[in-house]
Each structure stands twice: as C-alpha cells, then as structure tokens.
N, C-alpha and C positions, 0 to 999 in steps of 0.2 A: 398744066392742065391735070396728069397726073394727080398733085398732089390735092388739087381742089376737090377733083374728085373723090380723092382718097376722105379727106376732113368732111364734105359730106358726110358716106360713108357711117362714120366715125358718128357725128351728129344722129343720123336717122338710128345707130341704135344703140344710142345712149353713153357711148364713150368719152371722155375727152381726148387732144389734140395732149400729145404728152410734151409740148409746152407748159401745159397749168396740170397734168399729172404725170411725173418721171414714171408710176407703176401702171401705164398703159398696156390693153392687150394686144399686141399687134398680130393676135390669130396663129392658126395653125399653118403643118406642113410636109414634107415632100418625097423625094423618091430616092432611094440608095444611091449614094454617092462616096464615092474613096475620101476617106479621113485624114490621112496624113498631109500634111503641109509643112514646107520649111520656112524655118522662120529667118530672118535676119534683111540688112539695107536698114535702111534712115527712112523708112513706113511705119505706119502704127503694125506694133508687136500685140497679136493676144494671145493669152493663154486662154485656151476651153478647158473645163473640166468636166468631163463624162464621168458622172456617180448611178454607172447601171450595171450590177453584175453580166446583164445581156451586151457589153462593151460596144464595139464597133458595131456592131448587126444588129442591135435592139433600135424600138421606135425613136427612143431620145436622141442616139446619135444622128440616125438621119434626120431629124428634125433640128437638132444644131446645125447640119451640114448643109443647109440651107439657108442659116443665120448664115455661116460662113461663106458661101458663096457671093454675097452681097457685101459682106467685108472686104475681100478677096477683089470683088470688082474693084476698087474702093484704094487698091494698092496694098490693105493690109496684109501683113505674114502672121502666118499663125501657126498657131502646134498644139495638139489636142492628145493632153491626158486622158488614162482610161482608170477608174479606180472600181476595181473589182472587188472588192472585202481583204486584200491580202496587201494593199500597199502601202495603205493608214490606219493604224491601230487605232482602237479609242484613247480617249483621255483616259491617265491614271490620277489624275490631280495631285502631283507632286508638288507642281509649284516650281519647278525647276526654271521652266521657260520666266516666270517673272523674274527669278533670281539670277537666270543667268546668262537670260537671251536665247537660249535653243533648248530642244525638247530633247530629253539623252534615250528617248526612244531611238532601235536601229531598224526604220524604215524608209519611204520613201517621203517622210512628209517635209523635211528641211530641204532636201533639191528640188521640193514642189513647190516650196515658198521660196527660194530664191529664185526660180524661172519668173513667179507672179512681182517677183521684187523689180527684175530687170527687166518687166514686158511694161505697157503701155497701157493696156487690158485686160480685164476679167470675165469673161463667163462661163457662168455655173450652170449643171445642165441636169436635171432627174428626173426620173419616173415620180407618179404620187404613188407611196406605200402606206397606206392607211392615213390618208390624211396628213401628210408628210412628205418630209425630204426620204429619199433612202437610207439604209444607215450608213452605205456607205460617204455619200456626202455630210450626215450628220456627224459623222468620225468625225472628218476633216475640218468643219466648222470649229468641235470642240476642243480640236488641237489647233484653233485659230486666236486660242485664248489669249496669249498675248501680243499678237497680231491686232487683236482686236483694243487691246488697253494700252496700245500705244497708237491707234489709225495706223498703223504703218506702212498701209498701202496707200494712202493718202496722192491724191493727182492721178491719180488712176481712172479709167471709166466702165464699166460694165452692163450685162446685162443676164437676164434669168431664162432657163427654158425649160419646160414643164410638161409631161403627159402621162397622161393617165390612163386607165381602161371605161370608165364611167364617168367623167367629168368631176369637177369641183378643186381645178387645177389654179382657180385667183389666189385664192390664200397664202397656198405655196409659192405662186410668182413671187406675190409681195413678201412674205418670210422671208426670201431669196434676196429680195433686193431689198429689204430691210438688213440679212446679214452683209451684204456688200458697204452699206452705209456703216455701219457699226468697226467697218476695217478701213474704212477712209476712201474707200471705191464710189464713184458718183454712175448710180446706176442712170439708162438714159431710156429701160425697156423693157417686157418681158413677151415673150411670145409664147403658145400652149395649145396642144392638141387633144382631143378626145378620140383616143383611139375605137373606140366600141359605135361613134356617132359615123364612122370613117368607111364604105362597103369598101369590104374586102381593104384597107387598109391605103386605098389609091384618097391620095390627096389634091383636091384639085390646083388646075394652075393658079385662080385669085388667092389661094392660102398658100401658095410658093410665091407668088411675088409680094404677099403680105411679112413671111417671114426673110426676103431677101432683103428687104428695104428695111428691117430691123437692122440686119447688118452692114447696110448701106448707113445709117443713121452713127451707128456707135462710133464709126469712120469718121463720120462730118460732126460730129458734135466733140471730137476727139480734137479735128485740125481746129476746130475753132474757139477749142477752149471755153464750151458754152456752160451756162452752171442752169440749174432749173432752180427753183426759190423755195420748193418744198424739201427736196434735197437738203439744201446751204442749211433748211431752218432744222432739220433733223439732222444732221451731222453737228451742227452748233450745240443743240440740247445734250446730244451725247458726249461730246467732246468735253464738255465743262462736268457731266457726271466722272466721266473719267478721270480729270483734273480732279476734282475730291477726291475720287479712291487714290491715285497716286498720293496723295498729300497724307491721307489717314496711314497707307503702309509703305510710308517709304523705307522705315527701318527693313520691310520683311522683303520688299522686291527692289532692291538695289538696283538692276538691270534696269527698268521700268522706271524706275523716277529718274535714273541720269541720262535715259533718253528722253523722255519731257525734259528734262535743265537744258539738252543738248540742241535736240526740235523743236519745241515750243518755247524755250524761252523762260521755262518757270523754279522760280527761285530756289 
C-alpha cells in the first residue's frame, strides 16, 4: 500500500516511477544523525562520498544520513568519506593514470578508489555551488579520468544527493548520476533538498521516509541485479565512444587499451 501510494504521489506531480526514469527525485531530508558506519560481512558494501567542506555537520551530510539509514535497514555496511579540499587534489593532466594505471599524485585519491573498487556501491553527495558540484567533488570526478575511460567501476550501483540554499538542485542530480554512468556505476536515484524552502532547517517526516526508501531501493535493486533500460542505453552509447578513443591512442595509454584487451575483449 505504501508503495501505491507512493507512485500516486509521484503521478499527481508529475514525476516518473524510476522504473522508466533512473534520474528520479525522490525528495528531500532529515535530522543529524552520527556518520560513521563499519563496513564489512557478505551485505551490500557502500561507499558515500561527502564533497562539503561543512563535512560531517553540513546539510549534505545529514541528508545522506538519511539515504543511509534506509540502506543500513536494508543490511547494507557502509563507510562515508569526507572530502574537504585537502584530500583530492585537481587534475594536472599528465596523462599518467592512462599510461600507467594510477595517478603519481601523493593524496588520498587512490585509497579512495580502491575502497569504491572493493565496495558494491556508490554515492556521491554535494552542496549546489553555483550551479554545480562543489569543487571539491569536482576534484575527484577529474581525477576519475581514467576510471572513467575504462567503466572501471562497472556492476556497481549508486546514487546522487544534492542541496542547495535556493533550489535548482535536478541538474546537478542528473550531472551526478550522469558521472556515475560514465564510470560504469548503474545509478538507481537521486534525492535533493532546498535548504532556504526548509523553516528553520527541520525536515519533515514525509521527506525522511522519502529519502529512507531511496536507500532502501539502492539495497533491493542491488540484490536483484535490476538494470533500468535508460541506464543500459546510456552506458552502451558511452562505452563504444570509449572503445574508439582506446583504439585512436592505444600507442599513448598502454594501461588503458590492455585493460579493454583484458576486460572487454578488444583486439
């Protein structure tokens, strides 16, 4: 009954059922809650990544913590990154990571992408800063470079979270879970809050069990190995543009075309 209700809902104002769209908003959310979680057991594993200089105490995180609490029902363990501007540098565009598989920057961005390698899950989680990701998630994005030219997070599932002071937080969702496609991640969701729409910043309960059941969802669509059809056809289109750039420079990024020969299969 819940969920009938819910798709209602969803109907009366104008959403889809993210069945027929993975970049569904599944609303805002909730009250401070403790971040840390341990991961590990034979449950789905996520990694969160928090890109708010306001770290644990900012709106984002508690608005994740909320997504998490619905995973967390859910069985999943998780463990939630904090990236404050000092743990992932920008890109220098060396070109290293194609040629050699890792980035010879000395921060934290390689033990962040092996936890997202050995976890089961992704989500990405920002403030809007002018119409944008923060930079500190932006860092990390561009040092997702060859993350991304190989899918190498591919069977993965994720999702996006988003808030702002003024609203106009869809764009960003979908940016969000457009980058998650782009690295082989099958996003299943994105949830977003308007902090300034918020009195006094109290959320209510329908937009806590709005973003619970996102977490709830990333869980069951995890055990069930579900794929959504917009997804499959945007991971396809990109995957074959990728598949050309490999082929045009395989002399210059060795690393990168013998993991396509190795993973995909291509000649």
């Amino acid at each position: 009954m819940a969920r009938y209700n819910r798709l209602n809902e969803i109907r009366k104002i104008g959403h889809r059922n993210i069945e027929d769209c993975p970049f569904l908003r599944v609303s805002h959310v909730s009250q401070q809650s403790p971040i840390n979680h341990e991961i590990g057991g034979n449950a789905m594993k996520i990694i969160s990544i928090v890109a708010s200089p306001h770290g644990k105490k900012g709106n984002t995180a508690r608005l994740l913590d909320e997504v998490l609490q619905g995973a967390r029902q859910q069985g999943a363990k998780l463990e939630t990154l904090l990236l404050k501007g000092d743990t992932v540098r920008p890109c220098r565009g060396c070109d290293r990571c194609h040629i050699s598989g890792r980035c010879p920057q000395k921060d934290d961005f390689e033990t962040i992408k092996q936890k997202i390698l050995a976890a089961d899950g992704l989500i990405l989680a920002s403030p809007n800063y002018i119409f944008s990701v923060s930079a500190q998630l932006k860092a990390f994005m561009d040092r997702c470079c060859g993350v991304v030219h190989c899918l190498a997070f591919e069977g993965k599932y994720g999702a996006a979270v988003v808030t702002s002071g003024g609203g106009d937080e869809k764009p960003i969702a979908d940016y969000m879970n457009h980058f998650l496609i782009t690295t082989g991640v099958h996003p299943v969701g994105s949830v977003w809050a308007t902090m300034g729409a918020l009195p006094e910043g109290t959320f209510s309960a329908e937009t806590c069990r709005q973003a619970f059941e996102l977490g709830e969802k990333l869980v069951k669509v995890w055990q069930q190995k579900k794929r959504f059809k917009r997804v499959d056809s945007a991971m396809a289109v990109f995957k074959e543009r990728m598949q050309w750039l490999m082929t045009y420079r395989k002399n210059d990024w060795p690393y990168e075309y013998q993991y396509w020969q190795t993973h995909r299969g291509m000649p």
